[in-house]
C-alpha positions in Angstrom: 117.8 102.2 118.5 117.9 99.4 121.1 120.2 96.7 122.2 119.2 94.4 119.1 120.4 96.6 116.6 123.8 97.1 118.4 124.6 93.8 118.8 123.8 92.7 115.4 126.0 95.7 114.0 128.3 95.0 116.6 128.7 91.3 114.9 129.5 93.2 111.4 131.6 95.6 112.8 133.7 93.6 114.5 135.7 93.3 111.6 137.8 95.9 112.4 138.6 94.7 116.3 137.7 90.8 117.0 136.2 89.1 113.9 136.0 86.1 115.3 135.8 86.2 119.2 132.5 88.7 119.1 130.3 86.7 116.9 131.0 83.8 118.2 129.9 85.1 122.0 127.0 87.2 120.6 126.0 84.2 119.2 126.1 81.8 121.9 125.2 84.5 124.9 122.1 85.9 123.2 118.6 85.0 122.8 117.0 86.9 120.0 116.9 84.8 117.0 117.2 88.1 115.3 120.7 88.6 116.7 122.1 85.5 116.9 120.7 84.9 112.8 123.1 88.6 112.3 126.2 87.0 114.5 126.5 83.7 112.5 126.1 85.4 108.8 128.9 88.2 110.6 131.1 85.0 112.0 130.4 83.4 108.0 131.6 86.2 106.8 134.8 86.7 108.5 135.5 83.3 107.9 135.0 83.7 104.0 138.4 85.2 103.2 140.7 83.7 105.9 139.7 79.5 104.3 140.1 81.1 100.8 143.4 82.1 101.8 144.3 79.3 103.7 143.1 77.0 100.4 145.7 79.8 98.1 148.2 78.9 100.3 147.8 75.3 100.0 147.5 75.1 96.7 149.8 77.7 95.4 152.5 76.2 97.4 152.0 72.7 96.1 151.5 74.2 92.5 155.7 75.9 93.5 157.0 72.6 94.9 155.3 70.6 91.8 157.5 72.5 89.6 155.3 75.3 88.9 155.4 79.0 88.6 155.4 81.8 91.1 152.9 83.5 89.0 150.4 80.2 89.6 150.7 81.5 93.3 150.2 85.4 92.7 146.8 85.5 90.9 144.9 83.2 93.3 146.1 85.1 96.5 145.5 88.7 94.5 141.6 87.2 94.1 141.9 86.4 97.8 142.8 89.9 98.4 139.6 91.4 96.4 137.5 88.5 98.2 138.3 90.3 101.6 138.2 93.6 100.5 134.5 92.7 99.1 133.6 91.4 102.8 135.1 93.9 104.3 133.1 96.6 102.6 129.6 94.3 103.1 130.2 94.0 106.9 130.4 97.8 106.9 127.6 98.0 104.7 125.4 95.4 106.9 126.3 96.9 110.0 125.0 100.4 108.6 122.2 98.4 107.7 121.1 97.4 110.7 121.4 99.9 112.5 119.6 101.9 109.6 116.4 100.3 110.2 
């Protein structure tokens, strides 16, 4: 195992402790394209499920003050939910990955 491998899982497994601080600096502080290719899909991937709840949010809460119904809100932000859970479990899986190979 060698310090490529680390780093790349360290991008997916950062998920649990800095998803968006570490793949950002592995990204910008190393020089392997292999690395820095693993921190920006890891970084993406973090990302994913914080916009789409940001974009439930926005529109769930203009659906409410529109006149609409709480239950316009609750479906979007329970597929929201399973998004994250989804990347979640692929940065686990990708990190294992990694350092599988």
């Amino acid at each position: 195992m060698d310090n490529r491998q680390i780093l790349s899982a360290l991008s997916y497994f950062s998920v649990f402790f800095a998803p968006f601080l570490l793949p950002i600096v592995i990204y910008f502080v190393v020089t392997d394209r292999e690395v820095k290719h693993h921190a920006k899909w890891a970084f993406l991937s973090h990302c994913l499920p914080i916009a789409g709840f940001i974009l439930t949010w926005i529109l769930g809460l203009n659906s409410i003050v529109n006149g609409g119904h709480m239950s316009q809100f609750i479906l979007p932000l329970m597929l929201t939910g399973i998004a994250y859970l989804v990347v979640f479990i692929w940065n686990i899986v990708m990190g294992i990955k990694v350092l599988a190979r």
